[in-house]
N, C-alpha and C positions, 0 to 999 in steps of 0.2 A: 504494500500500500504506500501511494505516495502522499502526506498531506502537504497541501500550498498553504501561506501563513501571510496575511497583507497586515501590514499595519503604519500606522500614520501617527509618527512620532509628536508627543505634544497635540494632540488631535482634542481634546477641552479644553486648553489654554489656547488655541489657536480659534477656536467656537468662540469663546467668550472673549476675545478679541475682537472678532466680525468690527469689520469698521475704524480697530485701533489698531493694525499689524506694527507698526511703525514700535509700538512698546516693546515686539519681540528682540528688537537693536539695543533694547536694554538688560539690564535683570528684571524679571517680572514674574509673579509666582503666583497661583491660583488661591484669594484665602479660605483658611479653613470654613466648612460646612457650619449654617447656626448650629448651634446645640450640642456641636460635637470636639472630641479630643482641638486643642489648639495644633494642629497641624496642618502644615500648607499642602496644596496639589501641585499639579505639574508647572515647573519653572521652564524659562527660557534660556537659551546655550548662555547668552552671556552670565546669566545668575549661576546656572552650572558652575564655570569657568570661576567664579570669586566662591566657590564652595558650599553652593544652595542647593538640596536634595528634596527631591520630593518626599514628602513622609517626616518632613526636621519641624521640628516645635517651634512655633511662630516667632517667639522672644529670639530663638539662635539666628535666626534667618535672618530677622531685623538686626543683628548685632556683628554677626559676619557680612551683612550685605545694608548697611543703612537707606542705601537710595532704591532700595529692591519696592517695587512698584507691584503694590495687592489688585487685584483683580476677583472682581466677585464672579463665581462660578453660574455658569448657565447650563444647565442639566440638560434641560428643555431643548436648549440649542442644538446642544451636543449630540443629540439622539435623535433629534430630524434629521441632523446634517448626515450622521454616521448609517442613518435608516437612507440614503439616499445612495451612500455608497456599496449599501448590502443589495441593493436590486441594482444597480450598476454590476454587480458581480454575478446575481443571479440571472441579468439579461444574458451573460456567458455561459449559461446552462451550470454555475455550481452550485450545490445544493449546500450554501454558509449557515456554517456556525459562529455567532459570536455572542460574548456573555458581558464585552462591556465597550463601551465605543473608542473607537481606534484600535481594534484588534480583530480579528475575522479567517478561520481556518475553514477549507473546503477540502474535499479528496479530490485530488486533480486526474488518478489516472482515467477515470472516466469521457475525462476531456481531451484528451491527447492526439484521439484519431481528431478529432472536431479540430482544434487547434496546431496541429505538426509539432506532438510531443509537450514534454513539460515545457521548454522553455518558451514556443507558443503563447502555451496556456497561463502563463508567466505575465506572458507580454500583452495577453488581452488581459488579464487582470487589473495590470497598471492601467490601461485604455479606459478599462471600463471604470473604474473607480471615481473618476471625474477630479480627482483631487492629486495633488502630489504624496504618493505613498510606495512603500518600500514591500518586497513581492519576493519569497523564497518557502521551494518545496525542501521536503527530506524525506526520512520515511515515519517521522514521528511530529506532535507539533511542537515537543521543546525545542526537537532538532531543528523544524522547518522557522520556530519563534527566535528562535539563536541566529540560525543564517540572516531571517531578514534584519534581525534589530542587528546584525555585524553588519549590515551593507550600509548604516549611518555612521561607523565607526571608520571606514574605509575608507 
């Protein structure tokens, strides 16, 4: 079995953006949910880069990153936008699975005569997706989640 693995790094901080991309040129970090633990969501490469993690306690983030730039989450967004990329994949005949937005595993060999093989299958994925997103099979989905999150590393 081969599973395909698409995922769209930063894909809720880049939702609750819509309109503000320009922030991503900074540190900028998703704030924590009401009511729950003080921890931020997904940051921006430059917040990265000065040592900001997704899942760090809002007090560190603010003190290793003073000019780090909160951004309130939009759930709602995020799960249009991401429900928009799952029938962009489905328009390719795969039958997706995904359990949280910006991540989405399909078995690809089904597709392979339709598309000339994985890498095809590969290549309409990224097509279809409508977005900028990162696209790798293997024969498992850590292995296939491994490959594609190492093609942002590369």
């Amino acid at each position: 079995m081969t599973v395909a693995c698409v995922i769209s790094p930063r894909f809720r901080l880049m939702a609750a953006l819509e309109g503000r991309r320009e922030l991503l040129r900074g540190p900028a970090a998703l704030t924590p949910e009401p009511g729950a633990a003080q921890l931020i969501g997904e940051v921006s490469a430059p917040a990265e880069r000065l040592g900001v993690r997704a899942g760090m306690r809002l007090g560190e983030a603010l003190t290793r990153c003073p000019e780090l730039a909160l951004v309130p989450s939009d759930a709602e967004r995020a799960e249009r936008d991401w429900e928009r990329v799952l029938r962009g994949l489905e328009g390719i005949g795969a039958a997706v699975e995904s359990e949280r937005a910006g991540e989405a595993f399909f078995e690809a060999e089904g597709l392979r005569g339709l598309w000339g093989g994985d890498r095809g299958v590969l290549e309409r994925a990224l097509e279809a997706a409508g977005i900028p997103v990162l696209a790798a099979a293997a024969p498992s989905r850590f292995c296939a989640y491994a490959a594609a999150a190492g093609l942002r590393a590369a």
